[in-house]
Backbone of each chain as ProteinMPNN parsed JSONL, in Angstrom:
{"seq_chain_A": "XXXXXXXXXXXXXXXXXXXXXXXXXXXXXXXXXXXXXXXXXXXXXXXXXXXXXXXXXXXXXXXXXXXXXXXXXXXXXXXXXXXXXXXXXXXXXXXXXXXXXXXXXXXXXXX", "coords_chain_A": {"N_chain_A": [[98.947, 111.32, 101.292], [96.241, 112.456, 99.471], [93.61, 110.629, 97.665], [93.294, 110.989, 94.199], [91.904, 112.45, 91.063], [92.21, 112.942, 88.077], [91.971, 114.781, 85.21], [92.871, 115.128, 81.737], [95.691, 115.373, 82.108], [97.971, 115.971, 80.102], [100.663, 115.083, 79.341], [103.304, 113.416, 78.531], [103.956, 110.161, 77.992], [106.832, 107.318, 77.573], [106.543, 104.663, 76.597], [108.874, 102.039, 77.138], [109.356, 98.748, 76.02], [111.176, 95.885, 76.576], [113.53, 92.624, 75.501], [115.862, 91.316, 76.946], [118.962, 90.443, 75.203], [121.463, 87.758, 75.006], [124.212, 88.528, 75.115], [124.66, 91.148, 77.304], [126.485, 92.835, 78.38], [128.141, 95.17, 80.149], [125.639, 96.386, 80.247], [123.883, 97.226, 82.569], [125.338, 99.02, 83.784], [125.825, 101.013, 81.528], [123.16, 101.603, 81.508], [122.111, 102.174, 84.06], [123.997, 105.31, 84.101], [123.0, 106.389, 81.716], [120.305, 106.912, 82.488], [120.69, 108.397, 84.507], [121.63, 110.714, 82.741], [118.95, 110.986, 81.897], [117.774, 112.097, 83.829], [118.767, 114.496, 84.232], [117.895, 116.138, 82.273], [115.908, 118.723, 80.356], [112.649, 119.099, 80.612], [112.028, 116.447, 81.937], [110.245, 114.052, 83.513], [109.563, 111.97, 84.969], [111.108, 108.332, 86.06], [110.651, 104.89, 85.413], [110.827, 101.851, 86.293], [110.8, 98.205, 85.568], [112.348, 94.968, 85.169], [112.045, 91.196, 84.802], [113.069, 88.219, 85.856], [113.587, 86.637, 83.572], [114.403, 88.491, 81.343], [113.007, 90.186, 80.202], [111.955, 93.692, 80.267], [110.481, 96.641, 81.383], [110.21, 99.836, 80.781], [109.399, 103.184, 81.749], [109.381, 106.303, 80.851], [108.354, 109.825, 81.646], [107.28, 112.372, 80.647], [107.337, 116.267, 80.431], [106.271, 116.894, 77.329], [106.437, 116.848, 73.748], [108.388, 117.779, 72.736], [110.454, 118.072, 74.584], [111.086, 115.412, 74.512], [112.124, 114.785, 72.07], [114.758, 116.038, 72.253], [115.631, 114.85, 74.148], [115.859, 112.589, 72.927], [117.878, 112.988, 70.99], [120.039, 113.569, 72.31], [123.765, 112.99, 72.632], [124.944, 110.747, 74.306], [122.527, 109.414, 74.694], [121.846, 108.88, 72.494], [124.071, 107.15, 71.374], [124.35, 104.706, 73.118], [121.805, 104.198, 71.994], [122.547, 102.714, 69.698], [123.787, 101.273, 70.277], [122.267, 99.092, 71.694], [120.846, 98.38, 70.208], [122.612, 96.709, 68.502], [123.767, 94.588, 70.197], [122.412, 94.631, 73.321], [119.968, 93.844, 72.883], [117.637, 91.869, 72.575], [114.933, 92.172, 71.084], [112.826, 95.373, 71.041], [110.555, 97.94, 71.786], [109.074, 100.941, 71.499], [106.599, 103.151, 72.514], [105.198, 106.37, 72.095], [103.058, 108.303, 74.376], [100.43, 110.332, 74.776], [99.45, 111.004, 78.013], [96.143, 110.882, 78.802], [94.607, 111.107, 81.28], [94.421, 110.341, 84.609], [94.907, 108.217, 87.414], [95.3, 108.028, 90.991], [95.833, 105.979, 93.949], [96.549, 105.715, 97.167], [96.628, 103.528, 100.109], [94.894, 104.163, 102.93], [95.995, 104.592, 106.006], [93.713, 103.089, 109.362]], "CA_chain_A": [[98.415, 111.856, 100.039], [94.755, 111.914, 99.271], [93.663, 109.437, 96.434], [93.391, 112.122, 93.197], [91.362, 111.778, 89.939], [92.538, 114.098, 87.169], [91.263, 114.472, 83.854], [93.535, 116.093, 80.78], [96.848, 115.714, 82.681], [98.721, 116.489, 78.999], [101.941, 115.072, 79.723], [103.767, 112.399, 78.004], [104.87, 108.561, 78.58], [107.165, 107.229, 76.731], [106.781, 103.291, 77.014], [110.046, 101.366, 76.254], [109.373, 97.092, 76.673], [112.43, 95.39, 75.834], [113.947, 91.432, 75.701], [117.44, 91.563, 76.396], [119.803, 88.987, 74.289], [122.144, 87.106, 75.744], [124.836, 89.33, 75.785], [124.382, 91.867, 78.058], [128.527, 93.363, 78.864], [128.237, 96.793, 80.097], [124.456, 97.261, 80.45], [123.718, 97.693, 83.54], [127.119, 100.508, 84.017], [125.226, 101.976, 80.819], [121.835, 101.687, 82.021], [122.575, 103.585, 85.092], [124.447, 106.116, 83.741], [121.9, 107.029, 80.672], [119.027, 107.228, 83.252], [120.795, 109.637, 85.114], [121.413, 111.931, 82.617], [117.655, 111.552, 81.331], [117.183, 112.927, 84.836], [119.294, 115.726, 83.924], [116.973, 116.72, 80.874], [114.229, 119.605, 80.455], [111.005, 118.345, 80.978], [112.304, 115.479, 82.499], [109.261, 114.292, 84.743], [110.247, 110.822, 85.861], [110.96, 107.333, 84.928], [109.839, 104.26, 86.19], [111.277, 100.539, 85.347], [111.127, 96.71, 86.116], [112.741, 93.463, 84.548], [111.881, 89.886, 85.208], [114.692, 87.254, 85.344], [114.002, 86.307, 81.788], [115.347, 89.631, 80.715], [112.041, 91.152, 79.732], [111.64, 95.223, 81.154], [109.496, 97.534, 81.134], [110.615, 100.856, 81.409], [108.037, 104.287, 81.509], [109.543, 107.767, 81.202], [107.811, 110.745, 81.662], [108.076, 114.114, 79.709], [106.554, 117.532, 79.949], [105.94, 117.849, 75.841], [106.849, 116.37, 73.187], [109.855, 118.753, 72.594], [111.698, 117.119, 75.545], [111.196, 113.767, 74.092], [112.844, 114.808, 71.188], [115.847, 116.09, 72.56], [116.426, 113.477, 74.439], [116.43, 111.275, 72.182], [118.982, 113.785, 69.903], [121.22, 113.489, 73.005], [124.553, 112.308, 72.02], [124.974, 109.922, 74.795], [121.57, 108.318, 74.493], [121.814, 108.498, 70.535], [125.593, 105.835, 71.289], [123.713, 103.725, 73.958], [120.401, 103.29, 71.695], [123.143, 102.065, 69.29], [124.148, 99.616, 71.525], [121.209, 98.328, 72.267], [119.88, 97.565, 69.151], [123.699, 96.268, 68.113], [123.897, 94.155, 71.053], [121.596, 94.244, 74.187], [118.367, 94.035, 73.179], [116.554, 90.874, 71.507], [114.051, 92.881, 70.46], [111.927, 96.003, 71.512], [108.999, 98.139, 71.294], [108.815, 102.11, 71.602], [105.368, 103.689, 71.816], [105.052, 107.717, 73.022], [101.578, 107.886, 74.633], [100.194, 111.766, 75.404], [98.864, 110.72, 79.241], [94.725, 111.66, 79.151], [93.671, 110.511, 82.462], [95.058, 109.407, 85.931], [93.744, 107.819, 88.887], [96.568, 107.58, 92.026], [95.374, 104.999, 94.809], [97.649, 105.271, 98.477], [96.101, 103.095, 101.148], [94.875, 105.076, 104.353], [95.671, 103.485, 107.309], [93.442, 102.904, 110.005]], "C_chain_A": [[97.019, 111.286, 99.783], [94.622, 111.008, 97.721], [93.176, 110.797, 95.311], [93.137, 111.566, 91.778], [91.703, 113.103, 89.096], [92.549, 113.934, 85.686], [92.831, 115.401, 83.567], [95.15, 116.58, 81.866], [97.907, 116.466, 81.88], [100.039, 116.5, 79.748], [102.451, 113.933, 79.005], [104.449, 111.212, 78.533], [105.699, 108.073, 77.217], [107.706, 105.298, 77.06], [108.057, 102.506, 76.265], [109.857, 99.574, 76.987], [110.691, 96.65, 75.811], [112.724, 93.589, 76.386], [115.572, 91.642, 75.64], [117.682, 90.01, 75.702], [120.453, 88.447, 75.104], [123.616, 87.722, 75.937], [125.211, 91.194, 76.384], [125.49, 92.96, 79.161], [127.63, 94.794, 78.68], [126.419, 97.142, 80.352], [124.067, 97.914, 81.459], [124.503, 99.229, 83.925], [125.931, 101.403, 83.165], [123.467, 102.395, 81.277], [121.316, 102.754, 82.71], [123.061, 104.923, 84.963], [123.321, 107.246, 82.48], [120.467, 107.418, 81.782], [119.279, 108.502, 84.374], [121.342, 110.698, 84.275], [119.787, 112.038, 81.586], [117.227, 112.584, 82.758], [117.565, 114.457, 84.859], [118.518, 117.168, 83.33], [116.078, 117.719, 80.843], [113.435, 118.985, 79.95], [111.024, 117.05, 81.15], [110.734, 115.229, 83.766], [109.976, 113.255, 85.839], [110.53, 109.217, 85.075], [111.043, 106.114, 86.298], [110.504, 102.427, 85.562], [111.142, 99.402, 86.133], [111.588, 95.464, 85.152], [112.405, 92.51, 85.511], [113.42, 89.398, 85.665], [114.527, 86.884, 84.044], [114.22, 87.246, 81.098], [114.183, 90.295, 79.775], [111.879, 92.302, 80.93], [110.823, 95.572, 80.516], [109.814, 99.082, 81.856], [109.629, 102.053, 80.969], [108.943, 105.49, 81.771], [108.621, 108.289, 81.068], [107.908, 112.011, 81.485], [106.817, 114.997, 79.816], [106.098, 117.701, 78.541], [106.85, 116.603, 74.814], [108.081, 116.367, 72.645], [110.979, 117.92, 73.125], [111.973, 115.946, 75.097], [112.344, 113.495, 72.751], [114.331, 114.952, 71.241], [116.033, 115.35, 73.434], [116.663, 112.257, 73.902], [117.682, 111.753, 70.641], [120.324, 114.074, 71.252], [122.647, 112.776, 73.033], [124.675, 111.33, 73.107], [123.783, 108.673, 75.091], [121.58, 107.961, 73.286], [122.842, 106.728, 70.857], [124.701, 104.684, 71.983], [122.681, 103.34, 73.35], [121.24, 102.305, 70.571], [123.256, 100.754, 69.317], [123.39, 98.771, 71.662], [121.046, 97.448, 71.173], [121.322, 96.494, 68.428], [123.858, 94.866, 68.975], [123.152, 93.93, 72.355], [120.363, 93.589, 74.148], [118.008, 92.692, 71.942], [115.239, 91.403, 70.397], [113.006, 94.546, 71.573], [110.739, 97.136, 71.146], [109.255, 99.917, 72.334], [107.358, 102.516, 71.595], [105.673, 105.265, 72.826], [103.947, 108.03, 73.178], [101.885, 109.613, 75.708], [98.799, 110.708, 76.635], [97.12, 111.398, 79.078], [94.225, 112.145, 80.522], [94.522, 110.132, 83.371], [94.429, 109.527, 86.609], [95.013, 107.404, 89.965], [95.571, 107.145, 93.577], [96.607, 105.258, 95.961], [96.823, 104.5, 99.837], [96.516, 103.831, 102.028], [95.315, 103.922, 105.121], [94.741, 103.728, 108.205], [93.641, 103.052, 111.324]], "O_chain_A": [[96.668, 110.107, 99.836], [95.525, 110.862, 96.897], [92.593, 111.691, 95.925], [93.752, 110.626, 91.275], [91.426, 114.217, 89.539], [93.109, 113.011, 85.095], [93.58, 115.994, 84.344], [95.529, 117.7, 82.209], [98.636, 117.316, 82.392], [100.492, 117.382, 80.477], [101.453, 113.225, 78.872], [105.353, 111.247, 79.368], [105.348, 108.348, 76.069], [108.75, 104.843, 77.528], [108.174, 102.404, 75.044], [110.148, 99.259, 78.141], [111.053, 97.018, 74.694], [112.255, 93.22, 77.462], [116.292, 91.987, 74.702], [117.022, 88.972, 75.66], [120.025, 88.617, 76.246], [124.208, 87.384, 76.962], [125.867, 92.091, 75.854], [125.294, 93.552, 80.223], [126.919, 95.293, 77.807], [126.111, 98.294, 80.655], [123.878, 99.128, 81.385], [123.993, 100.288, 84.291], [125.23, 102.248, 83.721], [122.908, 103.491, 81.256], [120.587, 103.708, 82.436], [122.56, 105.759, 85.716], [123.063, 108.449, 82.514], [119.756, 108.387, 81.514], [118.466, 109.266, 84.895], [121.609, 111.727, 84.896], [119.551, 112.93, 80.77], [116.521, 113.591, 82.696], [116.91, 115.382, 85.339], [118.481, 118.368, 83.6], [115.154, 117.417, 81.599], [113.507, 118.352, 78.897], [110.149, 116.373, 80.61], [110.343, 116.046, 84.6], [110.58, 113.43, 86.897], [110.268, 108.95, 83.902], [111.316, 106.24, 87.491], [110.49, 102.099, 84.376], [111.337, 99.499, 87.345], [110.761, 95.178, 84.285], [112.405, 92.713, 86.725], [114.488, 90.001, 85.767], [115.554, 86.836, 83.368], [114.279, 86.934, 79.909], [114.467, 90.86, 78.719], [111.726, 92.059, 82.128], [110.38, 95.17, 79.441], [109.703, 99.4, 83.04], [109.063, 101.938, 79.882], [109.267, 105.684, 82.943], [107.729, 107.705, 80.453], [108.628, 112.726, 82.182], [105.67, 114.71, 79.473], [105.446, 118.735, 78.392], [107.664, 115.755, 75.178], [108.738, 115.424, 72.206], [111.934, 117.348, 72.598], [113.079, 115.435, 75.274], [113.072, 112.535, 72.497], [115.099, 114.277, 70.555], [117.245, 115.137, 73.413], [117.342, 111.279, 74.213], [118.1, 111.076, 69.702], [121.356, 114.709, 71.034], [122.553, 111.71, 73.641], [124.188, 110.412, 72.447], [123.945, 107.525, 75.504], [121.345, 106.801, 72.947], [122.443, 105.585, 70.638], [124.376, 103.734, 71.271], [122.229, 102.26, 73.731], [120.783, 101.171, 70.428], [122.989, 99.702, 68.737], [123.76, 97.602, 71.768], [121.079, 96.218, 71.132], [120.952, 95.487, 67.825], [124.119, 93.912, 68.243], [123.241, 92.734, 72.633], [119.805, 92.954, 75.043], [118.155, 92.736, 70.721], [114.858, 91.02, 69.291], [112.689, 94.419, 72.756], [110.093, 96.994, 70.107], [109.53, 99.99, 73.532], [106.785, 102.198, 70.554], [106.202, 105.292, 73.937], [103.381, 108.167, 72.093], [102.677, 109.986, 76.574], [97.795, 110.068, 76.324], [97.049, 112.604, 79.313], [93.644, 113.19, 80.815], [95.505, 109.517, 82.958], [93.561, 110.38, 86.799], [95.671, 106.406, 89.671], [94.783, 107.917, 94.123], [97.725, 104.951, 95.549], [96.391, 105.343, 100.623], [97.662, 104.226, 102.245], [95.103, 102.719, 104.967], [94.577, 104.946, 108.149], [92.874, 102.521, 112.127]]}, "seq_chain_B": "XXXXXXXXXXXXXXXXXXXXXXXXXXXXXXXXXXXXXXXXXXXXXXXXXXXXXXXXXXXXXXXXXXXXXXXXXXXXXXXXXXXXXXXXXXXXXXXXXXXXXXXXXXXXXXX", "coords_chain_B": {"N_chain_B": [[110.354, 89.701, 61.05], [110.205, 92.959, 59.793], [111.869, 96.245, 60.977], [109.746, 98.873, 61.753], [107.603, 101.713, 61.936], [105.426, 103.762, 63.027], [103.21, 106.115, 62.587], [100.444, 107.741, 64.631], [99.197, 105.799, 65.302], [97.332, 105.796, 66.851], [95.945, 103.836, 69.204], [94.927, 103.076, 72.652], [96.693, 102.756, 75.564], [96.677, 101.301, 78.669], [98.19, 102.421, 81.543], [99.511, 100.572, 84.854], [101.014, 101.539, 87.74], [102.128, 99.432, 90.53], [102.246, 99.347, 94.001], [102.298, 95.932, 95.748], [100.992, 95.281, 98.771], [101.065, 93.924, 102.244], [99.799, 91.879, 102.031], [99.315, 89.582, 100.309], [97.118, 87.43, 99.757], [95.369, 84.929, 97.593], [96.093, 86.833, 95.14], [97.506, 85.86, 93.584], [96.224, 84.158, 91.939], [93.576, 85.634, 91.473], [94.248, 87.918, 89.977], [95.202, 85.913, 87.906], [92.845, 85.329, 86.927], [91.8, 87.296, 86.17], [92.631, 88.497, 84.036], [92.652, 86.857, 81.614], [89.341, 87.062, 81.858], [89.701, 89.873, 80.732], [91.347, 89.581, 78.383], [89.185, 88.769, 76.937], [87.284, 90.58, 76.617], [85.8, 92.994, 74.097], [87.651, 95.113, 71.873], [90.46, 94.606, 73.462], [93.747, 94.378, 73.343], [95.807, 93.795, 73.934], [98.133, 92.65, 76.687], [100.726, 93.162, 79.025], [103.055, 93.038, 81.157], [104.82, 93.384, 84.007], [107.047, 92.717, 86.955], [108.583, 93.133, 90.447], [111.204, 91.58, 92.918], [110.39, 93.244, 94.765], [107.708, 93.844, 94.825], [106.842, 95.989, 93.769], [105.089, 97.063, 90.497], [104.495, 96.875, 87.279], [102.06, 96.951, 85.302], [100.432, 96.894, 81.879], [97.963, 97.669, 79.44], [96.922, 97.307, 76.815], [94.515, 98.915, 74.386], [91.464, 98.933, 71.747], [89.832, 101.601, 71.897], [88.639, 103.875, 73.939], [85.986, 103.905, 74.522], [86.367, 101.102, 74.943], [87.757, 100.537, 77.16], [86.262, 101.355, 78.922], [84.18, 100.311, 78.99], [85.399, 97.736, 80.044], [86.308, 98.569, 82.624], [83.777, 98.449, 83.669], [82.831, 96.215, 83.573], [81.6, 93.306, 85.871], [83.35, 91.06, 87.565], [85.767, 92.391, 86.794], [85.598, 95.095, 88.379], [85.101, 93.881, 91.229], [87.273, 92.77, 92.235], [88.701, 94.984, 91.25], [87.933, 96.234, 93.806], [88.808, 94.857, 96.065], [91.172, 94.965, 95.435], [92.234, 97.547, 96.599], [91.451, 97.514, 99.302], [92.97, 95.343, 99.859], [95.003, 94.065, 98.696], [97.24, 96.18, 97.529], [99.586, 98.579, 98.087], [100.005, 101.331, 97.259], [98.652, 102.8, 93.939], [98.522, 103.719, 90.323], [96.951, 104.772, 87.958], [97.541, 105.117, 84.498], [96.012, 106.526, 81.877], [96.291, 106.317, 78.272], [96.735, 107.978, 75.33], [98.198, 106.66, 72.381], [100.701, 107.604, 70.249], [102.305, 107.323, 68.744], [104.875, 104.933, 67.555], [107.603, 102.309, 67.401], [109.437, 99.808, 66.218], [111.139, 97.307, 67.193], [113.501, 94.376, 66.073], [115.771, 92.146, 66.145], [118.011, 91.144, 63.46], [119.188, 88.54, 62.546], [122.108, 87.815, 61.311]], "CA_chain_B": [[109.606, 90.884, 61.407], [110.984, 93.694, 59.471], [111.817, 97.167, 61.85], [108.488, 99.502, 61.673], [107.752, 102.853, 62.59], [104.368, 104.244, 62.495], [102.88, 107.752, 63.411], [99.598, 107.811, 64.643], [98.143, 104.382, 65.096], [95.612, 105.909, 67.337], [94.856, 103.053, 70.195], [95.133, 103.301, 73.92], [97.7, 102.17, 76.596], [96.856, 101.817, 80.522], [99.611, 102.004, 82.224], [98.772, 100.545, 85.792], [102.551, 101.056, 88.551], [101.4, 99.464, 91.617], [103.246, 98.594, 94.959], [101.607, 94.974, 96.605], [100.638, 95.144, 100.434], [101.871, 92.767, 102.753], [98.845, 90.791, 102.194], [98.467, 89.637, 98.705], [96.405, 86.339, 100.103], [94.54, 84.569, 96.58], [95.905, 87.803, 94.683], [97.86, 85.443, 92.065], [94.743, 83.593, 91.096], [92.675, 86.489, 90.927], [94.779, 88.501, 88.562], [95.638, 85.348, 86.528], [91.423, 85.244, 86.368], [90.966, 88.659, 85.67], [94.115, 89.132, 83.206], [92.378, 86.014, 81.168], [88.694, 87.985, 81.175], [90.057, 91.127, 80.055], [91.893, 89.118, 76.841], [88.241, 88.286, 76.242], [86.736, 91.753, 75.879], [85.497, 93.588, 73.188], [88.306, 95.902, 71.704], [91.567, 94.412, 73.934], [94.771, 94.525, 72.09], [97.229, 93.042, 74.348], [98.704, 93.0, 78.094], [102.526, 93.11, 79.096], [103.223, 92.912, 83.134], [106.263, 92.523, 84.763], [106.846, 92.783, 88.749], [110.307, 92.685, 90.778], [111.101, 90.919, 93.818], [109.74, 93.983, 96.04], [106.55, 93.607, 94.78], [106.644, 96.803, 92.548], [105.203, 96.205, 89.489], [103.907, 97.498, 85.86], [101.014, 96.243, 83.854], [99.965, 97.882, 80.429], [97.214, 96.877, 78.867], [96.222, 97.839, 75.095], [92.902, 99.178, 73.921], [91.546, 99.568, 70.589], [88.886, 102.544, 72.008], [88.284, 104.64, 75.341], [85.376, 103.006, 75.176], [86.849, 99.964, 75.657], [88.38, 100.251, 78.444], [85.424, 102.424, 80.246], [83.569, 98.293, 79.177], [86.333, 96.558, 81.0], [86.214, 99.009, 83.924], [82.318, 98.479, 84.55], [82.755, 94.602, 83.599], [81.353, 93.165, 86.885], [84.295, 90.619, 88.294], [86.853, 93.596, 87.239], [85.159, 95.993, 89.656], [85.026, 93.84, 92.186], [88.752, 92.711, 91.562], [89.546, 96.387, 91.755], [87.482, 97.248, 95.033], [90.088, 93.613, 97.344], [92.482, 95.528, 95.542], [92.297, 98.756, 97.309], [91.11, 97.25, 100.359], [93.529, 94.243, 100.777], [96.391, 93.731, 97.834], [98.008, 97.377, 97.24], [99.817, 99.626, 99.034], [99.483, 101.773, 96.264], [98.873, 102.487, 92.394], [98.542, 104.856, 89.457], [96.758, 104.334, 86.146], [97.067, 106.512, 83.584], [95.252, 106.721, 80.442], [97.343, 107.015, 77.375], [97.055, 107.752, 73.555], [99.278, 105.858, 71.803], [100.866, 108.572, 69.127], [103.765, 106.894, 67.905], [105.648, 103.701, 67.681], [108.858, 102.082, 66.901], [109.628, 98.597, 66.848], [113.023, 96.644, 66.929], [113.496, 92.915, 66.128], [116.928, 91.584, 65.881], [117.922, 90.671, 62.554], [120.311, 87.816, 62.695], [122.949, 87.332, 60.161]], "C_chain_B": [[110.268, 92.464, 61.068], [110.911, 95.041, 60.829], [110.345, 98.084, 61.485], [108.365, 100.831, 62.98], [106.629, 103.585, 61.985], [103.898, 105.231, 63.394], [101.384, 107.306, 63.271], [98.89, 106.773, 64.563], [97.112, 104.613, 66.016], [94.84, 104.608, 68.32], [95.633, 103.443, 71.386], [95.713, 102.439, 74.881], [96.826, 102.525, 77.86], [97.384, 101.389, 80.848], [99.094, 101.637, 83.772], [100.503, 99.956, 86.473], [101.495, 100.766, 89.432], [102.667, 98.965, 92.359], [102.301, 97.431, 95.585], [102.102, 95.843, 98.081], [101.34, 94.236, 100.993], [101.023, 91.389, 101.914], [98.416, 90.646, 100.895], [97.691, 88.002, 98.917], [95.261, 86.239, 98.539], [94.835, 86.223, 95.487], [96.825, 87.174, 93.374], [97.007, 84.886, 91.046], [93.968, 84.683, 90.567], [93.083, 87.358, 90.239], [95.075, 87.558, 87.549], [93.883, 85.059, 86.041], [91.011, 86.373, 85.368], [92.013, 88.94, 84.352], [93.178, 87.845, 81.754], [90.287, 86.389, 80.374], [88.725, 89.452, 80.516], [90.911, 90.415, 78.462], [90.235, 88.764, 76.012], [86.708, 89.346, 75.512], [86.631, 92.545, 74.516], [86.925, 94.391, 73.018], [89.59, 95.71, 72.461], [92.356, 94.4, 72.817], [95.559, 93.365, 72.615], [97.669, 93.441, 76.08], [100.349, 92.261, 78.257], [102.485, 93.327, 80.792], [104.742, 92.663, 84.271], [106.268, 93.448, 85.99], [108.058, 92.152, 89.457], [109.76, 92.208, 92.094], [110.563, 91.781, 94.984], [108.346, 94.065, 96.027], [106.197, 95.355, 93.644], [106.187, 96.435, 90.978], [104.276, 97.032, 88.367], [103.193, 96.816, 85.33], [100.752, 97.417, 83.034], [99.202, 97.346, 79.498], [96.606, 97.988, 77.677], [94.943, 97.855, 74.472], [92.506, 99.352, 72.29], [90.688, 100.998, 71.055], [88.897, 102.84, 73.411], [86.888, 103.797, 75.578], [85.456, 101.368, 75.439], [87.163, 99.703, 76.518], [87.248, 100.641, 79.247], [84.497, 100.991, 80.19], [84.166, 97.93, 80.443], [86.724, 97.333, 82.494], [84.824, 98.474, 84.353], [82.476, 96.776, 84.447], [82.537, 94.263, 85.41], [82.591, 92.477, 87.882], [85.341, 91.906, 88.034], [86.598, 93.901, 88.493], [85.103, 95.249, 91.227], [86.658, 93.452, 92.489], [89.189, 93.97, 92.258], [89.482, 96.948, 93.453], [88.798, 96.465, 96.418], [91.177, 94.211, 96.739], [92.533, 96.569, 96.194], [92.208, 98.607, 98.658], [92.319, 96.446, 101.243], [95.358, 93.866, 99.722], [97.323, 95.202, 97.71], [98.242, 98.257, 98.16], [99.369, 101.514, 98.464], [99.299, 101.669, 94.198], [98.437, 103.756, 91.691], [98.333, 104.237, 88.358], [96.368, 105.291, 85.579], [96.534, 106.082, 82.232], [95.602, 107.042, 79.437], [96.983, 107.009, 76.027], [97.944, 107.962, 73.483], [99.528, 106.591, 70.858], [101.859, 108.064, 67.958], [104.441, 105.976, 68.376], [106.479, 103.301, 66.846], [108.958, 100.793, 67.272], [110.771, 98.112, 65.949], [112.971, 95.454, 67.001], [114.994, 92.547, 65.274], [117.243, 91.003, 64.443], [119.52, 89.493, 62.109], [121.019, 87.14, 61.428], [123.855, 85.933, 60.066]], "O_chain_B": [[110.781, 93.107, 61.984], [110.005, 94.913, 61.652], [109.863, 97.521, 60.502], [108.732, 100.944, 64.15], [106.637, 103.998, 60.825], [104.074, 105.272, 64.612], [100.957, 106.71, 62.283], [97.939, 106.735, 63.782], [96.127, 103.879, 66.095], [93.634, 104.363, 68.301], [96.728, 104.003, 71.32], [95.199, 101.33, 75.025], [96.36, 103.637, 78.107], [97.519, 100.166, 80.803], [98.181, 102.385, 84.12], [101.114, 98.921, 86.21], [100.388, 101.305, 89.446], [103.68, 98.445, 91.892], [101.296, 97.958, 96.062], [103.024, 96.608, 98.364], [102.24, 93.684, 100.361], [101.463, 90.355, 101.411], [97.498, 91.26, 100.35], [97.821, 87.346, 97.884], [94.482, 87.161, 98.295], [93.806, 86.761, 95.077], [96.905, 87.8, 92.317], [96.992, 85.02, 89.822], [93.687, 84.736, 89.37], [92.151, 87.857, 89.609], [95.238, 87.969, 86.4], [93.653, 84.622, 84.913], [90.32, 86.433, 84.352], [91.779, 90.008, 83.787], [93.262, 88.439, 80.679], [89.884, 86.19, 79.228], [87.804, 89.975, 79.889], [90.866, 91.143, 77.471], [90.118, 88.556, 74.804], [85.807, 89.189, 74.687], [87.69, 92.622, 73.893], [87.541, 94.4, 74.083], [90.245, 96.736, 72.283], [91.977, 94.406, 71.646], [95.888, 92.33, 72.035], [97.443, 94.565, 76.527], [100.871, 91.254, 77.781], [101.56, 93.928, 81.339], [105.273, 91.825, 85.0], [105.728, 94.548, 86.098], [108.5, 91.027, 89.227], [108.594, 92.251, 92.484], [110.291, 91.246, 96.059], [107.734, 94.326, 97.063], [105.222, 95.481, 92.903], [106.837, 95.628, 90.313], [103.384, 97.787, 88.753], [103.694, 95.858, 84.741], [100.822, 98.6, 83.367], [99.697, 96.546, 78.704], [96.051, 99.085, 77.755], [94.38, 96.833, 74.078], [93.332, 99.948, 71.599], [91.045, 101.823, 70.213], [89.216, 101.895, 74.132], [86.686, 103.14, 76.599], [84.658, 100.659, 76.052], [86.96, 98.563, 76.934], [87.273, 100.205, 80.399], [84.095, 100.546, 81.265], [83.649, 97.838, 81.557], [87.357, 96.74, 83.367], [84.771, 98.028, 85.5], [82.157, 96.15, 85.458], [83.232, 94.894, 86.205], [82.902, 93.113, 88.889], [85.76, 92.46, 89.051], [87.051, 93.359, 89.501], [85.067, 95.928, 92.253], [87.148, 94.294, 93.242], [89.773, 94.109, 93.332], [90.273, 97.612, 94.123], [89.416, 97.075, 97.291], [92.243, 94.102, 97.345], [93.628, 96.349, 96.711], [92.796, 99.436, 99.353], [92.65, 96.563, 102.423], [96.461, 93.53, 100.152], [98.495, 94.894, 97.929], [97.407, 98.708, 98.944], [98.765, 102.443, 98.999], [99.691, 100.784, 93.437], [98.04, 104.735, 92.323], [99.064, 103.428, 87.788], [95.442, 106.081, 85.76], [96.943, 105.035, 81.729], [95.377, 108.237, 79.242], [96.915, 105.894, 75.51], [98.656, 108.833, 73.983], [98.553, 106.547, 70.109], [102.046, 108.345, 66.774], [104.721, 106.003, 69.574], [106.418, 103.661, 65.67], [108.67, 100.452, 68.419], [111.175, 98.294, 64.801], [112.382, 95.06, 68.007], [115.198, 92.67, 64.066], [116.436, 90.095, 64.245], [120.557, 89.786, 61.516], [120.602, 86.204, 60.747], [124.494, 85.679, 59.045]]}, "name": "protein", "num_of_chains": 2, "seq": "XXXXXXXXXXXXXXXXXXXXXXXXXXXXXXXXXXXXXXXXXXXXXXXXXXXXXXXXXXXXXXXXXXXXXXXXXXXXXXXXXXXXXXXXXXXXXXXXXXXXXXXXXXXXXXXXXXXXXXXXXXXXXXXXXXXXXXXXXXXXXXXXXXXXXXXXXXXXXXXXXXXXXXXXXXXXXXXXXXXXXXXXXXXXXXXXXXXXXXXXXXXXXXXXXXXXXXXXXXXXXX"}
């Protein structure tokens, strides 16, 4: 893939940083499970995640529109699980939904 | 820190996924240099980073202005920063350019 500069992509991120707490029963099972049916979703683009060991993530979906964002977050099985979170997993976290302007994608050529 | 939920705060996210190379030789120093002049720029907000044991990894760094960031791109050690990255630290990467539309924030409230 050639390296690709693209203005006005108009697509949505939907940054989720999170601290988990200390107890953490069932997340992972749920984790997994909720991420595959965001994959399910219309205008599902993609999603993208990493945690430390000190139980800070950083997870990035990606949505066609703002629409999609909405209904997925009016999905009854993500509605129970954001529950959860905030009931139990999560120490604290941080939502922002960011309309994408700009991208720049880098793949080293080889030689 | 009560919960908070604000439409339209209007500053800018770059999201930056990257995969490391084999060869990340002096590539912890020189991001903990460069991660240290970018807190010192005009218009920064904030940077968040986390990176798993494959070397995958998310930074997101917070702008108050586009032209802030288009500063801290021309800033001279960045750029050169960026060029040993393309050359010698990354296999690849993707930074996108985001307005920030909407945010939600969660902080445990312990009874």
């Amino acid at each position: 893939m050639d390296n690709l500069f693209s203005e006005k992509p108009f697509y949505y991120a939907v940054i989720f940083t999170s601290q988990l707490s200390q107890d953490t029963t069932d997340y992972d099972d749920v984790a997994e499970e909720i991420e595959k049916r965001a994959k399910e979703q219309p205008g599902f683009i993609n999603v993208e995640s990493v945690r430390d060991t000190s139980g800070f993530g950083i997870t990035i979906s990606y949505w066609e529109s703002l629409e999609a964002i909405k209904q997925w977050k009016d999905n009854a099985a993500h509605t129970i699980a954001r529950q959860r979170g905030r009931e139990q997993w999560y120490e604290q976290f941080h939502v922002r939904i960011c309309l994408v302007e700009k991208e720049y994608v880098f793949h080293r050529k080889e030689f």
